[in-house]
N, C-alpha and C positions, 0 to 999 in steps of 0.2 A: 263094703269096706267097713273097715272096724275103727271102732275110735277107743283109743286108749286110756283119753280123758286126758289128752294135755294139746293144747291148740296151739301150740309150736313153739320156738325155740325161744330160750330163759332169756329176760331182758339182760344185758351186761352193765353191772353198777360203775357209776361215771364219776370220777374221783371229785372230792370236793372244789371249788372255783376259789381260783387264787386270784385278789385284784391286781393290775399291772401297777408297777412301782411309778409314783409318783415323781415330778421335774425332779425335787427338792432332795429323793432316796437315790436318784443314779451317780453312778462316782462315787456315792459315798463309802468309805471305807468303816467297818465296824468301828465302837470307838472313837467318834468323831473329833471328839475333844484331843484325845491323846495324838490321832495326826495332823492336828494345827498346832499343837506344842511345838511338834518334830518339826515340822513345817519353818515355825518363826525361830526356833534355835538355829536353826540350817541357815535361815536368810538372814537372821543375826549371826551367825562365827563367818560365815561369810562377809557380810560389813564390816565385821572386826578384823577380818583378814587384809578387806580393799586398803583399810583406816591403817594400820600397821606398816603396811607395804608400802603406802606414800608414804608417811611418815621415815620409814626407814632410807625411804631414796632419796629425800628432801634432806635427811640429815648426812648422807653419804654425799651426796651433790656440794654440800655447805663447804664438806670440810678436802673436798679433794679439788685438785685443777686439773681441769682438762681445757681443751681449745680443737676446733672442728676446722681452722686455718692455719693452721702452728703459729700463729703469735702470740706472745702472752708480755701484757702490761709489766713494764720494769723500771726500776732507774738504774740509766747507765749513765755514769759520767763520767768523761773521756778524763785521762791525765797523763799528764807532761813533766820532763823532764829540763831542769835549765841547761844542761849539760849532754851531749852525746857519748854513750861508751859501750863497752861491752858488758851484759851483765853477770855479776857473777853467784849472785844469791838473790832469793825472792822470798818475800817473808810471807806472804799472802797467798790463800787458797782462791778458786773462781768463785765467785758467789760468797764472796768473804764481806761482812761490813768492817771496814775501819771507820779512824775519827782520824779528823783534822790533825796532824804533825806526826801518824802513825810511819812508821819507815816502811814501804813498798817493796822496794828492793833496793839493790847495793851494786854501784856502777864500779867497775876495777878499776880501782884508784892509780896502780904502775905506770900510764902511760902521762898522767899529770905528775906525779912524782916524777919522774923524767924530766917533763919541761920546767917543774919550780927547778932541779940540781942544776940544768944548763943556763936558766937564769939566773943563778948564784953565780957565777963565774966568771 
């Protein structure tokens, strides 16, 4: 047997050792500073959004009425007439305020003009 002068096959060079990443390196995103910026602007317009939105239902709530039983608080005050008749004009809307000696309505006065002419007689 012959020998060539080479005692067998070339070692194979083994890439440099990488250390494994630290607790503190995993997750982390390049940049670290700039995505906890991101980070607390997002969780801030966010709070500024929950903050707006109550806000805006608290002041729409203030100024509208609703009722979850269909009642809703009123004054009604019943009113009377000294006289019975028919009516023949109404000067007031529903939900109308008047004041004390406002005219309501107008009873047809004919059938009393009737009886004062036959008590004249």
């Amino acid at each position: 047997m012959s020998s060539s002068g080479t005692s067998g096959p070339s070692p194979v060079p083994h890439p440099p050792s990488v250390p494994p990443p630290s607790s503190s390196q995993v997750g982390q995103t390049p940049g670290g500073w700039g995505s906890r910026l991101w980070r607390r602007g997002l969780l801030l317009l966010i709070t500024l959004a929950a903050i707006s939105g109550g806000i805006l239902w608290w002041w729409h709530s203030r100024v509208e009425v609703y009722t979850d039983n269909a009642y809703v608080v009123g004054n009604i005050t019943p009113i009377a007439s000294d006289i019975s008749g028919q009516v023949v004009a109404l000067f007031v809307d529903d939900n109308m305020i008047v004041q004390p000696g406002d005219p309501i309505a107008q009873i047809d006065p004919i059938p009393f003009q009737i009886q004062v002419d036959q008590a004249a007689v």
